[in-house]
N, CA, C and O atoms as CSV, one atom per row, in Angstrom:
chain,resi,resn,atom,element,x,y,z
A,1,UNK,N,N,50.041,192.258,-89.497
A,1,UNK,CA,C,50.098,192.210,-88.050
A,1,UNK,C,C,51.473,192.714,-87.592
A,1,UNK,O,O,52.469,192.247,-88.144
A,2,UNK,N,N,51.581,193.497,-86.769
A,2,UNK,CA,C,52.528,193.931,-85.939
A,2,UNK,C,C,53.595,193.034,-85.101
A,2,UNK,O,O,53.243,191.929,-84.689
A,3,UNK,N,N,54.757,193.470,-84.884
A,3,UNK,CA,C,55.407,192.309,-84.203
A,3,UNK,C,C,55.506,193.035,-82.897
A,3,UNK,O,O,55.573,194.222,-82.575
A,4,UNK,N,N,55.491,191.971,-82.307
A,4,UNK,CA,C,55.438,191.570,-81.164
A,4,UNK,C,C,56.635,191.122,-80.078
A,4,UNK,O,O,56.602,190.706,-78.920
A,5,UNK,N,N,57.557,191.374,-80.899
A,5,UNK,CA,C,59.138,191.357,-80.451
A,5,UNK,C,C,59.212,192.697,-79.322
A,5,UNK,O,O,58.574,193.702,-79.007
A,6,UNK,N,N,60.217,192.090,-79.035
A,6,UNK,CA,C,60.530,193.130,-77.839
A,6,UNK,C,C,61.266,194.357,-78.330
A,6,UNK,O,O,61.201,195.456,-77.779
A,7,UNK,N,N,62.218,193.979,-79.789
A,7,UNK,CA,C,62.775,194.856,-80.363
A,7,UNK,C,C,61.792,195.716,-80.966
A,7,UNK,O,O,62.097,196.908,-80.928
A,8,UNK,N,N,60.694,195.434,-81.515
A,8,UNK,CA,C,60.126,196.414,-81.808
A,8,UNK,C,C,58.535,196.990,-81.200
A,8,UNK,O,O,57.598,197.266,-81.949
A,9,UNK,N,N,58.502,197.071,-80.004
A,9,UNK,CA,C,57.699,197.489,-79.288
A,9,UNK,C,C,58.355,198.483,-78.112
A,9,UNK,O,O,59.543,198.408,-77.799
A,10,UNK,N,N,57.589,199.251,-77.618
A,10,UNK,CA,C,57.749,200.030,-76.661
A,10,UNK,C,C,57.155,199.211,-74.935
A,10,UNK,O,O,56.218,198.434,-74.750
A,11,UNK,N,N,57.751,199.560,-74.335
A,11,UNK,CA,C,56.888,199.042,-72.917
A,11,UNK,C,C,55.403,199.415,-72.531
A,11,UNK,O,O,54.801,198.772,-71.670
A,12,UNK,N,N,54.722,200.700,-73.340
A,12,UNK,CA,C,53.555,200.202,-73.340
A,12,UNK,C,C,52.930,199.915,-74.222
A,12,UNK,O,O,51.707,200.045,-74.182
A,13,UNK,N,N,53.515,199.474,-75.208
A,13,UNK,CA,C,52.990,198.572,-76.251
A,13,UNK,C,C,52.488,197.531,-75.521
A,13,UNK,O,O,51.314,197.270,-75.262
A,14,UNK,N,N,54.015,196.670,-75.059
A,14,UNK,CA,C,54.201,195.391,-73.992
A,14,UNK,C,C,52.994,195.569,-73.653
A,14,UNK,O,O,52.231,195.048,-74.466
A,15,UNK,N,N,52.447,196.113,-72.747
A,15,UNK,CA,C,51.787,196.471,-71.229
A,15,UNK,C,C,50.154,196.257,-71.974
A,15,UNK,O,O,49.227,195.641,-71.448
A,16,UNK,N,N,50.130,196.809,-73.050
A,16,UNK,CA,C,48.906,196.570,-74.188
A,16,UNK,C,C,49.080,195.429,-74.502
A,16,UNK,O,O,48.778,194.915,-73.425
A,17,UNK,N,N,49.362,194.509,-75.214
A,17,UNK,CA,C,49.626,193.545,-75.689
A,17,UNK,C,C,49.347,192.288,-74.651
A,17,UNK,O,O,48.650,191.283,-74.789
A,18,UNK,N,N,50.049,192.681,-73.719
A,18,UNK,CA,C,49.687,191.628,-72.548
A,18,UNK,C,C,48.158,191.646,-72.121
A,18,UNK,O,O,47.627,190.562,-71.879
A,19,UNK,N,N,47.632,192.483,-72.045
A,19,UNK,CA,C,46.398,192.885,-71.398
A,19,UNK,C,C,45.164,192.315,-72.740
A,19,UNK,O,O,44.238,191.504,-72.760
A,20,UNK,N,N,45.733,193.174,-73.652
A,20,UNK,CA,C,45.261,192.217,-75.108
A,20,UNK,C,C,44.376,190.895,-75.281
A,20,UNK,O,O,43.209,190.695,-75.618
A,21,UNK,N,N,45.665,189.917,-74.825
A,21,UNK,CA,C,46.380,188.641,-74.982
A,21,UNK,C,C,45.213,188.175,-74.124
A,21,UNK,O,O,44.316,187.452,-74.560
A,22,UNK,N,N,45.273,188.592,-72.984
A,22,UNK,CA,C,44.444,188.073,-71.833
A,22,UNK,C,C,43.018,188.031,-71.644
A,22,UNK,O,O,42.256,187.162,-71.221
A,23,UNK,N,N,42.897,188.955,-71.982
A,23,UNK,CA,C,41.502,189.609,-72.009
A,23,UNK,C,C,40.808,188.366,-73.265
A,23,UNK,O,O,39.704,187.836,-73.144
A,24,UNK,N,N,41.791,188.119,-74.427
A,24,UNK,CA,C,41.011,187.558,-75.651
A,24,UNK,C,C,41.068,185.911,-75.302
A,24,UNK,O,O,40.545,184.964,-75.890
A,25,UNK,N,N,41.640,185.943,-74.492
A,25,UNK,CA,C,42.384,184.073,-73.948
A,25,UNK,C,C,41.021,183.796,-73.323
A,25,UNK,O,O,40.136,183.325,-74.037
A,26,UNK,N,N,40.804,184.046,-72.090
A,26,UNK,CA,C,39.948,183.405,-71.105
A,26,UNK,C,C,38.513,184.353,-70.788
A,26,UNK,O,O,37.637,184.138,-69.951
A,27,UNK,N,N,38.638,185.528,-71.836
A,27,UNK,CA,C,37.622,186.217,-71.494
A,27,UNK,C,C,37.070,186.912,-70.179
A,27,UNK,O,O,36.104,187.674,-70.125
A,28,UNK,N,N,37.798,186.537,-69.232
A,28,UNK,CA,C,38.241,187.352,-68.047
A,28,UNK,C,C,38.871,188.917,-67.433
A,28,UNK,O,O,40.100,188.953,-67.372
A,29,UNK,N,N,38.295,189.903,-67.083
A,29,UNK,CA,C,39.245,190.504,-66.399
A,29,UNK,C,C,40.172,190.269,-65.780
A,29,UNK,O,O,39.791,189.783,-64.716
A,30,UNK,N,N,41.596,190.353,-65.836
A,30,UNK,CA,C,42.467,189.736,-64.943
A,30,UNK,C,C,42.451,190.735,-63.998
A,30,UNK,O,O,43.519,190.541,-63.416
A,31,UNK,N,N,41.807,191.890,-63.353
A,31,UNK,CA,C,42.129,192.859,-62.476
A,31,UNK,C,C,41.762,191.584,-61.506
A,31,UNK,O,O,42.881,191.207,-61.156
A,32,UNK,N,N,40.816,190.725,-60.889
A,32,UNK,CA,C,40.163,190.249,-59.988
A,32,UNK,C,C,40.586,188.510,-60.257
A,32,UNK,O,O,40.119,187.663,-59.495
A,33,UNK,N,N,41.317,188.196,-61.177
A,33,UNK,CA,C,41.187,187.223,-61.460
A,33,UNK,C,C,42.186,186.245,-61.248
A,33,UNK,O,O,43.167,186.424,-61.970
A,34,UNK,N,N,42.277,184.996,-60.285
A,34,UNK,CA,C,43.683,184.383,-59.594
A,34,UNK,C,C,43.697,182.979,-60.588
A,34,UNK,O,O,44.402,182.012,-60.297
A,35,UNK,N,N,43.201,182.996,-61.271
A,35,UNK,CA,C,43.208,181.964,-62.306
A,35,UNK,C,C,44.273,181.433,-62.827
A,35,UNK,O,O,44.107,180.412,-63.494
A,36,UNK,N,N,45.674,181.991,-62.663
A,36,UNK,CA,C,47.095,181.557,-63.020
A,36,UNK,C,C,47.763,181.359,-62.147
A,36,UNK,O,O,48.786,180.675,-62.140
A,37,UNK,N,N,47.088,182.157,-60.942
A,37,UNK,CA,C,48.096,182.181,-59.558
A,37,UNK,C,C,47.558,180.297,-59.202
A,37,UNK,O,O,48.374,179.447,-58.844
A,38,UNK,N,N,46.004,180.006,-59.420
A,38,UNK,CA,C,45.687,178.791,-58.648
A,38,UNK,C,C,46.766,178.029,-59.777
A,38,UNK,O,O,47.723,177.717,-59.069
A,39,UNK,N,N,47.060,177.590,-61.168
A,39,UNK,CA,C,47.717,176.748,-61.458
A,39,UNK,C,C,49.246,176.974,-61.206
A,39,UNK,O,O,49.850,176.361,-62.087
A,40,UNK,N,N,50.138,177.622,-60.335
A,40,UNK,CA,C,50.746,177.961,-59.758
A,40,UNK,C,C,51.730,178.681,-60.208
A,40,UNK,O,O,52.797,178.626,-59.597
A,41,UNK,N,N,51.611,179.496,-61.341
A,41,UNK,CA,C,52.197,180.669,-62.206
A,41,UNK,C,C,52.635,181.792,-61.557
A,41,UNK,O,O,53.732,182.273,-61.842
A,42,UNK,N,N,51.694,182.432,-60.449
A,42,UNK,CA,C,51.697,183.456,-60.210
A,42,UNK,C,C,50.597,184.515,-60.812
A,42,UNK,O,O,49.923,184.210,-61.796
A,43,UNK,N,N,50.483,185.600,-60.247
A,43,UNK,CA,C,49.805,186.804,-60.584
A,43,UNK,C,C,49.898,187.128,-62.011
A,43,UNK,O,O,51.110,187.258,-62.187
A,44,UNK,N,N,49.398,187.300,-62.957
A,44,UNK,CA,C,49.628,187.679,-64.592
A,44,UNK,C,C,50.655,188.590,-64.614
A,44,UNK,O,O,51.401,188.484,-65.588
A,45,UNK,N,N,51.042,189.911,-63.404
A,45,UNK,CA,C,51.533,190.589,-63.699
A,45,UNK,C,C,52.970,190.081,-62.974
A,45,UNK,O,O,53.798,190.992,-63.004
A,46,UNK,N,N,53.315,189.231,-62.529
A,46,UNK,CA,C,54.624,188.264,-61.638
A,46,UNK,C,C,54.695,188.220,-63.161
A,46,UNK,O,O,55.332,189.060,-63.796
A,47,UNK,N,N,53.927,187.074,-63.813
A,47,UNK,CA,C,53.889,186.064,-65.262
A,47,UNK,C,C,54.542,186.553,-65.948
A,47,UNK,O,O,55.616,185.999,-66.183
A,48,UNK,N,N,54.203,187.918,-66.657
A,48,UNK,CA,C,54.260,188.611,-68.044
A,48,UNK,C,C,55.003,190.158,-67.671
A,48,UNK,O,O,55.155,191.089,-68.462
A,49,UNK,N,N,55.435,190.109,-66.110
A,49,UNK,CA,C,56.329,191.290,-66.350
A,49,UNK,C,C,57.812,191.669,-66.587
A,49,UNK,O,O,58.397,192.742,-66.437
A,50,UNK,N,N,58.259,190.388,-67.026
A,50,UNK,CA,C,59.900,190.221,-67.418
A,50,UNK,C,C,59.462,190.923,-69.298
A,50,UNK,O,O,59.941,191.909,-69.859
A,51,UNK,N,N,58.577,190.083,-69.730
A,51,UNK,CA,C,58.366,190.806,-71.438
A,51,UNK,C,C,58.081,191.826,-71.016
A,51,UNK,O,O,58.811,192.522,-71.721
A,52,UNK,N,N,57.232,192.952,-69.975
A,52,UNK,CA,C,56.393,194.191,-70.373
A,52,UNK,C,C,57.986,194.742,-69.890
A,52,UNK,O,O,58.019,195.922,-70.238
A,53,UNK,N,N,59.115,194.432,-69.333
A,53,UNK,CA,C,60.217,195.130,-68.721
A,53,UNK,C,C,61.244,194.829,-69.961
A,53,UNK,O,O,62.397,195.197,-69.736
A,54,UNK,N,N,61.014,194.233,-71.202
A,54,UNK,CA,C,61.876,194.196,-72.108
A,54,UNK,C,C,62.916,192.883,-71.507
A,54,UNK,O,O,64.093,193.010,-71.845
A,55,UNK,N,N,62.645,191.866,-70.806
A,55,UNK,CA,C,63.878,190.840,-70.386
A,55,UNK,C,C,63.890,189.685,-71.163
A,55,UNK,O,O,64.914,189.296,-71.726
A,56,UNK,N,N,62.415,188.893,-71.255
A,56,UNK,CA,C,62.051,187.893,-71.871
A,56,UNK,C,C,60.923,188.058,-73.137
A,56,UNK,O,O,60.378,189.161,-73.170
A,57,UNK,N,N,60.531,187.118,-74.140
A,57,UNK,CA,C,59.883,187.197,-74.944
A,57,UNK,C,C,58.584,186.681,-74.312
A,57,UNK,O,O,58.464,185.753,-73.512
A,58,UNK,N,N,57.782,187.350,-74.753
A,58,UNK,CA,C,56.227,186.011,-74.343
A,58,UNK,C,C,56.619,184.185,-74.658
A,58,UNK,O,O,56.810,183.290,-73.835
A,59,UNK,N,N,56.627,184.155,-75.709
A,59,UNK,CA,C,57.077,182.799,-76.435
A,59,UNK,C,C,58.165,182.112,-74.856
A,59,UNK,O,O,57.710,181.357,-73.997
A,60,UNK,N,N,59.296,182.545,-74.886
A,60,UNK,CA,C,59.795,182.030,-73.377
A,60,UNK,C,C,59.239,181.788,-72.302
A,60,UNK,O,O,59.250,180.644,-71.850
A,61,UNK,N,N,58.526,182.988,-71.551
A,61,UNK,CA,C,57.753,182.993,-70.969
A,61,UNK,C,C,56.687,182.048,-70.757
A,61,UNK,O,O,56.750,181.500,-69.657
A,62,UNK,N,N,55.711,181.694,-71.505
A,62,UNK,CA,C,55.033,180.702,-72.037
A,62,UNK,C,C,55.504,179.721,-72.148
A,62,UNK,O,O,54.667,178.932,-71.710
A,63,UNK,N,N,56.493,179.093,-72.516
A,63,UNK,CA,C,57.227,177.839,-72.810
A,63,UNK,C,C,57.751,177.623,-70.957
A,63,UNK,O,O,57.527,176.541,-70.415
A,64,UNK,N,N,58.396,178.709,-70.216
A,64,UNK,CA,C,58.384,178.136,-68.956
A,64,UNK,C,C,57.484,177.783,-67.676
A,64,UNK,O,O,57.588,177.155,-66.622
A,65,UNK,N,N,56.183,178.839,-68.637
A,65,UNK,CA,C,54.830,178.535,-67.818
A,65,UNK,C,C,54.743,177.289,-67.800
A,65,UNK,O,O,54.654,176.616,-66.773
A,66,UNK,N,N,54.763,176.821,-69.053
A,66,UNK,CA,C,54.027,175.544,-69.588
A,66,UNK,C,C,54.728,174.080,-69.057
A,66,UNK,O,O,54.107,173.031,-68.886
A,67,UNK,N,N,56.380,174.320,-68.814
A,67,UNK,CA,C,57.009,173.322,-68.907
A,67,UNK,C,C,56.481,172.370,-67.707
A,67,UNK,O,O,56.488,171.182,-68.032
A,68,UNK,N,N,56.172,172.545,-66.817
A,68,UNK,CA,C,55.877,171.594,-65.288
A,68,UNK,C,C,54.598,170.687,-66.143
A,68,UNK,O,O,54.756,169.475,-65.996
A,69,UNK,N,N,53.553,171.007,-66.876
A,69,UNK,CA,C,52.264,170.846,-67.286
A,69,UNK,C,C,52.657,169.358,-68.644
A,69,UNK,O,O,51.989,168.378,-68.973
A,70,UNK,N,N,53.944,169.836,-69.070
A,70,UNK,CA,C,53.755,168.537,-70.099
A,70,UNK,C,C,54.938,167.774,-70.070
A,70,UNK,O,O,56.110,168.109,-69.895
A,71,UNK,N,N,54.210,166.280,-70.352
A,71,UNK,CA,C,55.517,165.797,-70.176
A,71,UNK,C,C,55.532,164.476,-71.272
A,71,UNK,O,O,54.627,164.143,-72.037
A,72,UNK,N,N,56.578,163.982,-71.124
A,72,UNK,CA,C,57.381,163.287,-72.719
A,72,UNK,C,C,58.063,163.795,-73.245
A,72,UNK,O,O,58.548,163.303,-74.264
């Protein structure tokens, strides 16, 4: 399997990868789909466009999605 680092991907790798990710998660098109915006994330592409811009990792990303959601 390929990594998935930011170091070794291109931005449309990113841009693949994200779309990937999504598509295999919820089985959804996200073109139409507010399903992250209702748990109050934002748009997938707000979400996941700091990794497709090379700023953050998914793994971060994800971990700050997540943080409001769990607690202990």
């Amino acid at each position: 399997m390929k990594s998935i680092l930011i170091k070794d991907t291109t931005r449309e790798e990113r841009e693949q990868i994200v779309q990937q990710a999504l598509w295999g998660d919820c089985g959804i098109d996200c073109e139409f789909c507010s399903g992250c915006d209702n748990r109050g994330g934002g748009t997938i592409e707000s979400i996941y466009q700091p990794y497709i811009d090379g700023e953050k990792e998914i793994s971060e990303i994800n971990a700050e999605y997540r943080s409001p959601f769990v607690h202990g």
